[in-house]
MDAnalysis code that builds the backbone (N, CA, C; Angstrom):
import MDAnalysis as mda
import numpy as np

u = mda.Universe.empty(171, n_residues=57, atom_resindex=np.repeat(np.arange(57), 3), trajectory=True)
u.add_TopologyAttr("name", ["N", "CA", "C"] * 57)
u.add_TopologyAttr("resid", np.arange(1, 58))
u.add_TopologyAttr("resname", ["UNK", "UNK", "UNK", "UNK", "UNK", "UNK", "UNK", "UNK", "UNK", "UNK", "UNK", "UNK", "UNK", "UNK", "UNK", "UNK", "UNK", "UNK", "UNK", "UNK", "UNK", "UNK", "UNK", "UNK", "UNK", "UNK", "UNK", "UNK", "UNK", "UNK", "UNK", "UNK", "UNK", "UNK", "UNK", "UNK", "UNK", "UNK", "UNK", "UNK", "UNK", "UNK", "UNK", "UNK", "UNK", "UNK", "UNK", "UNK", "UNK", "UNK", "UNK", "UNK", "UNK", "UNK", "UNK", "UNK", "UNK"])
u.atoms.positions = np.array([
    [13.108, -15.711, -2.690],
    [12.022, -16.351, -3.390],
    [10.712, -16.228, -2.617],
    [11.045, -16.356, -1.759],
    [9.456, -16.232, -0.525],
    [8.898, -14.823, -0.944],
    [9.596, -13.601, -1.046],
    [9.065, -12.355, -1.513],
    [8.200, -12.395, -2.254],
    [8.067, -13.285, -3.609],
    [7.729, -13.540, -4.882],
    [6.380, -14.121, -4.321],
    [6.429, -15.035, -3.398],
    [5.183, -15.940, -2.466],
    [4.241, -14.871, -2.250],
    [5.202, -13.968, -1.628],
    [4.096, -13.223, -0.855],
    [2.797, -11.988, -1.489],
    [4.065, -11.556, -2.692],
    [3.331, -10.638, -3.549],
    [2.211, -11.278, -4.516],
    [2.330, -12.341, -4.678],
    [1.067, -13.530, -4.753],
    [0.003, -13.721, -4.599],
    [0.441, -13.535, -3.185],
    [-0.665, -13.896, -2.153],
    [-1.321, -12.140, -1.603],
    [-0.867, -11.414, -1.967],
    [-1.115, -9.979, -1.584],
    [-2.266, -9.832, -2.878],
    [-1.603, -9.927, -4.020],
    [-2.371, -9.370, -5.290],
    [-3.814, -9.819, -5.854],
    [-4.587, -11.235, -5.033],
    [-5.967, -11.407, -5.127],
    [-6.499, -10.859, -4.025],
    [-6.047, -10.382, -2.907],
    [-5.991, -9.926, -1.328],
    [-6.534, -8.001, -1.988],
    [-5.581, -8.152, -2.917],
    [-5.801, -6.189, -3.475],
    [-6.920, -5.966, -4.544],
    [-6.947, -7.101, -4.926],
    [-7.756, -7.339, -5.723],
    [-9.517, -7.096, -5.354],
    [-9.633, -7.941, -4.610],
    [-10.874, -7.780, -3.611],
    [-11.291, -6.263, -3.064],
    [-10.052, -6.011, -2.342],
    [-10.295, -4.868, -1.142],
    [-10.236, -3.359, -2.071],
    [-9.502, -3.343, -3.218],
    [-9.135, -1.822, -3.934],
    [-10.103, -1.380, -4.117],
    [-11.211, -1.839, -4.953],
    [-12.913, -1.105, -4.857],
    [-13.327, -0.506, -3.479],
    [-13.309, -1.563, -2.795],
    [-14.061, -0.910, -0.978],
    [-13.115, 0.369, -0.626],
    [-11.937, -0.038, -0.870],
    [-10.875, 1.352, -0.230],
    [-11.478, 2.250, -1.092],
    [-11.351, 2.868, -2.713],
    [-11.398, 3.634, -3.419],
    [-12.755, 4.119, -3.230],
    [-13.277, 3.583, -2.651],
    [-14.687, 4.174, -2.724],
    [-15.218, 4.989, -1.364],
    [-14.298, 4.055, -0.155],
    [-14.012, 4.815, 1.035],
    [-13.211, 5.939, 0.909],
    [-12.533, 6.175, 0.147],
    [-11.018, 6.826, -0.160],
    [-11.664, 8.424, -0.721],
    [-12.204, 7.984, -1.699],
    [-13.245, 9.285, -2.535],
    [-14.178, 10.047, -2.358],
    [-15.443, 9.030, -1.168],
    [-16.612, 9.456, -1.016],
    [-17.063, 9.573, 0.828],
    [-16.279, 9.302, 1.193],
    [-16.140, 9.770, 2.717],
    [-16.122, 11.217, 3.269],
    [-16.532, 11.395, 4.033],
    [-16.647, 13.076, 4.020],
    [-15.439, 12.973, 4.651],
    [-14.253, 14.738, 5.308],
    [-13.074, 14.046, 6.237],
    [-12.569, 15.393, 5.420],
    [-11.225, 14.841, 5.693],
    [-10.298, 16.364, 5.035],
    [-9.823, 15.970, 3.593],
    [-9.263, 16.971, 2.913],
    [-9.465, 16.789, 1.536],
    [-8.151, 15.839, 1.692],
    [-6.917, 16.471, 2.061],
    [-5.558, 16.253, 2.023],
    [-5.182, 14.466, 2.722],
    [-6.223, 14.012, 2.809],
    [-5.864, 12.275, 3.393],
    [-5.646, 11.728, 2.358],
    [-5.989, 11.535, 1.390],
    [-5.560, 10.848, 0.061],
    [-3.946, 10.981, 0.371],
    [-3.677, 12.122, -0.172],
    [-2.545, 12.705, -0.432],
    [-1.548, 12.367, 0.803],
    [-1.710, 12.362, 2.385],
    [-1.031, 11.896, 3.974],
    [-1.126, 10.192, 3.523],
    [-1.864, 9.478, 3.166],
    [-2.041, 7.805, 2.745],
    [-0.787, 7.787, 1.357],
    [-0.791, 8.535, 0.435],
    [-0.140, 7.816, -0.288],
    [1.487, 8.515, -0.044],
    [1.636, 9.290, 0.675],
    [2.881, 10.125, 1.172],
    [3.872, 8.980, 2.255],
    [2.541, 8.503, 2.699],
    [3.227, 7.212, 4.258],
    [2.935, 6.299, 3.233],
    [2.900, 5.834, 2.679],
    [3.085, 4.165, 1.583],
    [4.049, 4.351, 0.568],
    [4.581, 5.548, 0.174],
    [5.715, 5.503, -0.421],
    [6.853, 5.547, 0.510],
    [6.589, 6.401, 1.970],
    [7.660, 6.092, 2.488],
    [7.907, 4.620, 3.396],
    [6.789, 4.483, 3.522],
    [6.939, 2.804, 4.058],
    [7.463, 1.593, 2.824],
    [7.414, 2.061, 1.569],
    [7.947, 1.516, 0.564],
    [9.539, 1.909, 0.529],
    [9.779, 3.122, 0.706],
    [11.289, 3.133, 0.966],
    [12.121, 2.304, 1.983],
    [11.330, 2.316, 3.517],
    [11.960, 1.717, 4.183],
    [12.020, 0.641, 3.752],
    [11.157, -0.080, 3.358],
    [11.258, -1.568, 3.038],
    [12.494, -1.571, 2.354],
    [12.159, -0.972, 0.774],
    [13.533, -1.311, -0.390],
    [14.624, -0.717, 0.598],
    [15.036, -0.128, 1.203],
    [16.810, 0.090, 2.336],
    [17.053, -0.963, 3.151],
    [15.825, -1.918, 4.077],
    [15.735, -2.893, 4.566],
    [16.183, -3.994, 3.646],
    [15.479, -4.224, 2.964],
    [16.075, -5.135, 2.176],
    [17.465, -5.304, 1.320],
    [18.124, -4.166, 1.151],
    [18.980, -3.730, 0.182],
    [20.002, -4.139, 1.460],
    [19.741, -3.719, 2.261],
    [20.885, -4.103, 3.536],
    [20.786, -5.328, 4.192],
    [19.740, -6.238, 3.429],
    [19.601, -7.823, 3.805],
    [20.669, -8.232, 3.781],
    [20.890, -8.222, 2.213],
    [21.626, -8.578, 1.060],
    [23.046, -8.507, 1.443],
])
């Protein structure tokens, strides 16, 4: 149940910050391929989590 707390408390937190990122994210000079290295490590940091958790259980 605390999970449920937390994603809560994350989603006015994403709320705020997703403009500033996306705009850092798009219009930053840098290499093209960081988008693409950012959302490559957040899906896999999303995996670890869901195996972590799955092996809470």
């Amino acid at each position: 149940m605390y999970f449920h707390r937390l994603l809560l408390l994350l989603l006015p937190i994403l709320t705020l910050t997703l403009p500033l990122l996306l705009e850092f994210w798009l219009f930053s000079p840098g290499l093209w391929y960081r988008p693409f290295l950012i959302w490559a490590a957040l899906c896999m940091l999303t995996l670890l989590i869901e195996q972590w958790h799955r092996h809470e259980l």
